[in-house]
C-alpha positions in Angstrom: 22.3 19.3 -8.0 23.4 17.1 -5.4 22.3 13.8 -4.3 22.8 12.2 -0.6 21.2 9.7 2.0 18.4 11.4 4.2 20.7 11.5 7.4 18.6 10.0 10.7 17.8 13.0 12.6 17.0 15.5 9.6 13.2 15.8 10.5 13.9 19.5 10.1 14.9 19.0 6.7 12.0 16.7 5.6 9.5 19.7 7.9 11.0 22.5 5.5 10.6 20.9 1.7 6.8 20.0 2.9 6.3 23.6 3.7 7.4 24.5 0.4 4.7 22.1 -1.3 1.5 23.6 -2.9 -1.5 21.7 -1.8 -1.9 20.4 -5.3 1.5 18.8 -4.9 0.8 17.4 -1.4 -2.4 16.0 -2.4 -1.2 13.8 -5.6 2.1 12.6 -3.3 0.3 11.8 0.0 -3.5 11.6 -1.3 -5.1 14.2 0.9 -4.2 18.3 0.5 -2.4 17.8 4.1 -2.1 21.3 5.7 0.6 20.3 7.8 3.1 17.2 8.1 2.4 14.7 11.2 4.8 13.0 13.5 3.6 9.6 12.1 3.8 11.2 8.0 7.1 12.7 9.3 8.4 8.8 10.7 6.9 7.1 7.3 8.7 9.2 4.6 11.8 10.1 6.8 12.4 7.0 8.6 15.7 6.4 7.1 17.1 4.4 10.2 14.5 2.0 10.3 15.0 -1.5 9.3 14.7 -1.7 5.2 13.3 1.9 4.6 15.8 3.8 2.2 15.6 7.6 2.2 17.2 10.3 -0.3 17.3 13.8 -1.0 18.3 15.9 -3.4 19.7 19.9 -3.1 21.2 22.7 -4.4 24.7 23.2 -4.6 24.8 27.0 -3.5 25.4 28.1 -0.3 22.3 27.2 0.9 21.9 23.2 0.6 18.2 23.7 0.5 16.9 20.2 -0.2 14.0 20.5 -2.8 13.3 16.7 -3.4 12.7 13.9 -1.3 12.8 10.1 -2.1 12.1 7.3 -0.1 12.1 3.0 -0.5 9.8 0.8 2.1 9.1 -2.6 2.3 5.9 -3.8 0.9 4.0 -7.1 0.0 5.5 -9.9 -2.1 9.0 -8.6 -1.2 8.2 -5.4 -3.4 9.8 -2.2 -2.5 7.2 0.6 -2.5 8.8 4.0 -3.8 7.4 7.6 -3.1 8.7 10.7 -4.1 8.2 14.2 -4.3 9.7 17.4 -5.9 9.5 21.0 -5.1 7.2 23.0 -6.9 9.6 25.4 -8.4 11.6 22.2 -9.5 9.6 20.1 -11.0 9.9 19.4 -15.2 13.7 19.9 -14.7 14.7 16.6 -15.1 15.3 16.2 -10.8 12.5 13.6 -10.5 14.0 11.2 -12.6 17.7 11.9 -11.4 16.6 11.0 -7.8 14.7 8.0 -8.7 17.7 6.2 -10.6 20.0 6.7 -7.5 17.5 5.6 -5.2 16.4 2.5 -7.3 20.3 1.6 -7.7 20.8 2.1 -3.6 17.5 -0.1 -3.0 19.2 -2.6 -5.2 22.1 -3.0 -3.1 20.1 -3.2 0.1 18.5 -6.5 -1.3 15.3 -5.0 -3.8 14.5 -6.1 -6.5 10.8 -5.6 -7.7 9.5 -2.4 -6.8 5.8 -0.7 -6.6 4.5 2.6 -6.6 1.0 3.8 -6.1 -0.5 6.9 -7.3 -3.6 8.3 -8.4 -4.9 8.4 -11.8 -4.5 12.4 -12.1 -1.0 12.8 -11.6 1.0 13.5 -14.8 4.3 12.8 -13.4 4.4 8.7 -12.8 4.2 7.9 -16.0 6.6 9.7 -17.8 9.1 9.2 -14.6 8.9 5.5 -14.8 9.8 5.9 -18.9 12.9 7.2 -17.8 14.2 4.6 -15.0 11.7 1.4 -15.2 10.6 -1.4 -16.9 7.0 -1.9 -16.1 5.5 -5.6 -15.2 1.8 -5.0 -14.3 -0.3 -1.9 -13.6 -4.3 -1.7 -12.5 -6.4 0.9 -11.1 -8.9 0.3 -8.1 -10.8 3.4 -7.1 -9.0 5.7 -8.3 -5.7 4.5 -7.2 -3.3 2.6 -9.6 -0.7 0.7 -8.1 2.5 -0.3 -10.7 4.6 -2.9 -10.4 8.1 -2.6 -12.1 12.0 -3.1 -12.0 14.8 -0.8 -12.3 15.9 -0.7 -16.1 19.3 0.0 -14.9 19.6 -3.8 -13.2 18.3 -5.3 -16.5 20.9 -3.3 -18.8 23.7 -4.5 -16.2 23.0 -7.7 -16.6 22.4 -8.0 -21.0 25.9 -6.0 -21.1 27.4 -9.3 -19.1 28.3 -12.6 -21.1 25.4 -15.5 -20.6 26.7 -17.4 -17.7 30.0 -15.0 -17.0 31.4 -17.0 -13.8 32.2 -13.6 -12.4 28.3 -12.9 -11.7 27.4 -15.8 -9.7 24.3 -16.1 -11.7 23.1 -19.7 -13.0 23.3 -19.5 -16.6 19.0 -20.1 -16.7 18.4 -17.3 -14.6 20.7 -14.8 -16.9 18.7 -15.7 -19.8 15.4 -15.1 -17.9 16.5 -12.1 -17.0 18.0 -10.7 -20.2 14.6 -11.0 -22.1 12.6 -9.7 -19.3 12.8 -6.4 -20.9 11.5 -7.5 -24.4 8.4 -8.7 -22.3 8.3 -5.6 -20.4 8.1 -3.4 -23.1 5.3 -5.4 -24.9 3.2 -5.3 -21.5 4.1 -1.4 -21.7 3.4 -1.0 -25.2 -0.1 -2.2 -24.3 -0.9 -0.5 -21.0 -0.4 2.3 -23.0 -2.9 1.3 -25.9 -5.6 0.4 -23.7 -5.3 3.4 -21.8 -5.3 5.3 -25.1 
């Protein structure tokens, strides 16, 4: 599998991996069983050359390139990124979900991100076990329906408890570095019991 930037201009590419989406599919990314993909859905999830959206695919390495997941960063309230992301049928379970995510958290990262959100509704089975895999999560709640997740990339946290405390390489007051290096202690604890009241 390969994994690249959505290149501005690719609407063809973004037209042909939502044609390949059961309604099912369609309906737990976009919240509505959309029968076809707008110009204005098309600009949202594709916009890859506007001004803090990030955009990433992922395809196959045979001869035909075909694309069969799509990932994409926006900006979004309280300097949150909010992430989307959506996998071919035929491709789901295979581990392509999470590979995508964990590139396009680290290239969010170094356009500035930090703090990321991600809405979805209650019946998809995917989020959760997606955000095991790449996230740490700070805060979750449901409202109609909808929950919306608030988390960081595990990857920046592990970065940063491998460095020394206060390591003049990183630039990073010594206060903050300790902060930081027991955030994931008290993200796991608020995960831990997200998942006990939900149980």
């Amino acid at each position: 599998m390969h994994f690249r930037s959505l290149q501005p201009g690719e609407d063809g590419v973004v037209r042909d991996l939502f044609a390949r989406l059961s309604l099912p599919t369609r309906y737990l990314r976009f919240f509505l069983p959309l029968p076809v993909l707008s110009d204005s859905l098309l600009r949202i999830i594709g916009g890859a050359e506007e001004q803090g959206r990030i955009a990433m695919v992922a395809e196959t390495t045979d001869v035909c390139r075909q694309v069969v997941a799509l990932g994409n960063v926006a900006p979004a309230d309280y300097g949150r990124g909010e992430v989307g992301l959506v996998v071919a049928d035929a491709w789901q379970r295979q581990g392509v979900g999470s590979a995508l995510a964990g590139r396009l958290l680290r290239a969010a990262q170094d356009c500035g991100y930090s703090k990321f959100v991600v809405y979805s509704l209650i019946g998809n089975p995917a989020v959760r076990p997606l955000l095991a895999h790449v996230a740490d999560v700070l805060s979750s709640r449901t409202h109609y329906g909808m929950s919306e997740t608030t988390f960081v990339s595990r990857q920046s946290i592990e970065s940063i408890r491998r460095r020394p405390v206060g390591d003049a390489r990183d630039g990073i007051p010594r206060s903050i570095v300790r902060e930081l290096s027991g955030l994931e202690d008290v993200c796991g604890r608020l995960q831990r019991a997200l998942e006990h009241e939900d149980g």
